[in-house]
C-alpha positions in Angstrom: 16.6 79.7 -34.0 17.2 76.0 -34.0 14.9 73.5 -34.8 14.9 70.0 -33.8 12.6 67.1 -34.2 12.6 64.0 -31.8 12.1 60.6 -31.9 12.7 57.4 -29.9 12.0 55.1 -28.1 8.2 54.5 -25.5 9.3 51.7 -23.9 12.3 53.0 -21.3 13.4 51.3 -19.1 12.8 52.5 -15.8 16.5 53.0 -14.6 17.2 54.3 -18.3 15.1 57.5 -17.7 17.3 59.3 -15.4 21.1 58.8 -18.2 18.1 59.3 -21.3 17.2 62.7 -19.5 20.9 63.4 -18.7 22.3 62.6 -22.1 19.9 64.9 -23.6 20.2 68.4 -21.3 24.0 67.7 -22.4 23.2 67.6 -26.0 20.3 70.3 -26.1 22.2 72.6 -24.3 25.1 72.6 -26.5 22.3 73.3 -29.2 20.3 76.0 -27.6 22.6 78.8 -29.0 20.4 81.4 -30.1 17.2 79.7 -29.0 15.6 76.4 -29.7 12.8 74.9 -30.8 11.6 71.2 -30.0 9.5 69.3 -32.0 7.7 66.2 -30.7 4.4 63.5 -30.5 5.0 63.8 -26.8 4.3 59.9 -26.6 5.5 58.3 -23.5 9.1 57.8 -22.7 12.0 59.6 -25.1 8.9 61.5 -26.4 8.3 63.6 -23.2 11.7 63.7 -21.9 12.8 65.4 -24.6 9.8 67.9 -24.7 10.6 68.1 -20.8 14.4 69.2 -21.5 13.6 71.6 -24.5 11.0 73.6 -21.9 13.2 73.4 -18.3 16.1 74.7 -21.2 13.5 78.0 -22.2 12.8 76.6 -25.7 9.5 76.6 -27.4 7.8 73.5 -27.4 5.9 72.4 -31.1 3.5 69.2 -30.5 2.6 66.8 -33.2 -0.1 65.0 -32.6 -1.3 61.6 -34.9 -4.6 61.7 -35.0 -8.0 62.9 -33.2 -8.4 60.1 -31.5 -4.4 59.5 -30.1 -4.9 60.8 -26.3 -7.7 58.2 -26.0 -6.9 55.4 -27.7 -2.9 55.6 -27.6 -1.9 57.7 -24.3 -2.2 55.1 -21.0 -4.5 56.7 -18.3 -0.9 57.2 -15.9 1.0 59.2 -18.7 -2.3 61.4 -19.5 -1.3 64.2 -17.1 2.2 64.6 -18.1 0.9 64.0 -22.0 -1.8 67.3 -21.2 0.7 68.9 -19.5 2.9 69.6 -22.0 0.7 69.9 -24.6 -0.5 72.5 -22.5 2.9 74.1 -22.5 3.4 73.8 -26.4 3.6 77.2 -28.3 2.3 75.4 -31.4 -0.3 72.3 -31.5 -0.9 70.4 -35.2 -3.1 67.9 -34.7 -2.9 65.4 -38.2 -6.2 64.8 -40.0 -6.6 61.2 -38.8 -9.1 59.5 -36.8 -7.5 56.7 -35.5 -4.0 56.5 -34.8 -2.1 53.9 -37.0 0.8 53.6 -39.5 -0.3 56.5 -41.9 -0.8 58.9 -39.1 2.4 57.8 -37.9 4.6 57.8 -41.0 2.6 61.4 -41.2 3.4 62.9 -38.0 7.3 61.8 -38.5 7.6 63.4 -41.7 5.6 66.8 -40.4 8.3 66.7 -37.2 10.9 66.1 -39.7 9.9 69.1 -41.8 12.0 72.6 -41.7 14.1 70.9 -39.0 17.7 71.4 -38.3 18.7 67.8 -36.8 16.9 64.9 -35.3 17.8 63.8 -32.1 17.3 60.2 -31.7 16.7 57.9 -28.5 17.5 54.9 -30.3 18.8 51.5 -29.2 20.4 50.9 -32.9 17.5 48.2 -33.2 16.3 48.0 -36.8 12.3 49.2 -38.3 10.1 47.0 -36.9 8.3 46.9 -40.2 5.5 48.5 -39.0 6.5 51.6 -40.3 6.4 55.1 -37.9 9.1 53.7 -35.7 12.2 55.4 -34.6 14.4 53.6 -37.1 12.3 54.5 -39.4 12.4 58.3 -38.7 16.1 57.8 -38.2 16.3 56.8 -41.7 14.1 59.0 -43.4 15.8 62.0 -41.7 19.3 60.5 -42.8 17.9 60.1 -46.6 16.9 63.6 -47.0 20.2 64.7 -45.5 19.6 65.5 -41.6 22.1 65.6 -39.0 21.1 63.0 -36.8 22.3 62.6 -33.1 21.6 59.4 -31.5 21.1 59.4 -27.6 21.7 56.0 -26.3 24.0 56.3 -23.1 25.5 53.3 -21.1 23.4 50.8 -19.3 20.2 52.4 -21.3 17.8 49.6 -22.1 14.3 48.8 -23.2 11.4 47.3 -21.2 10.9 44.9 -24.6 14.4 44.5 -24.9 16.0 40.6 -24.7 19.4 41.6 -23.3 
């Protein structure tokens, strides 16, 4: 059984969705093996196309979720049916001991998703941590520190709703 934790980025690009989505199926499928496991926050873009591909490839689905209070406060009211959806579909739900989402719960949730994991698979522009701490560079780091392989997903002509270029 493989296990591997996602991170990335919310804010895809529209006409990046469909080479994200591709890029990924290629890369989980040469993973899968002898089965797979997918750990995620299921937040909106990389989030829940990865948790998509590990279930349409027959892997089990584990959710992370932030804090108590993420699917109201965090989850837009048009990404709450795919967000329940496949939290629905998880084999395994944590939810962290926070309240409110923020930083801590963040930071928290990464290192939980980074925990007993094989790899990381990143969609991730190459931009660097925010300084807000919880972001995907930072998770892309932390996994590299502790000695994670790390696959980076950022196929040609993806870009980012926030992005300048």
């Amino acid at each position: 059984m493989t296990t591997i934790a996602a991170t990335g980025h919310m804010d895809l690009a529209a006409e990046a969705t469909g080479p994200v989505r591709e890029a990924l199926r290629a890369l989980l499928t040469d993973l899968a093996g002898d089965g797979l496991v997918g750990r995620s926050c299921l937040a909106r873009g990389a989030d829940s196309l990865f948790a998509e591909e590990i279930l349409a490839l027959g892997g089990r689905l584990d959710a992370v979720i932030p804090s108590r209070d993420y699917r109201t406060a965090v989850v837009r009211p048009e990404d709450l049916p795919r967000f329940d959806a496949l939290r629905a579909a998880a084999g395994e739900v944590t939810v962290l001991p926070y309240e409110r989402a923020g930083t801590e719960a963040y930071e928290d949730a990464n290192r939980l998703l980074l925990r007993g994991a094989q790899r990381l698979v990143a969609v991730w522009d190459g931009s660097p941590p925010t300084g807000r701490g919880g972001g995907t560079a930072d998770t892309v780091a932390e996994a590299r520190a502790v000695g994670l392989a790390v696959d980076v997903v950022w196929p040609s002509g993806a870009r980012r709703t926030g992005a300048r270029h």
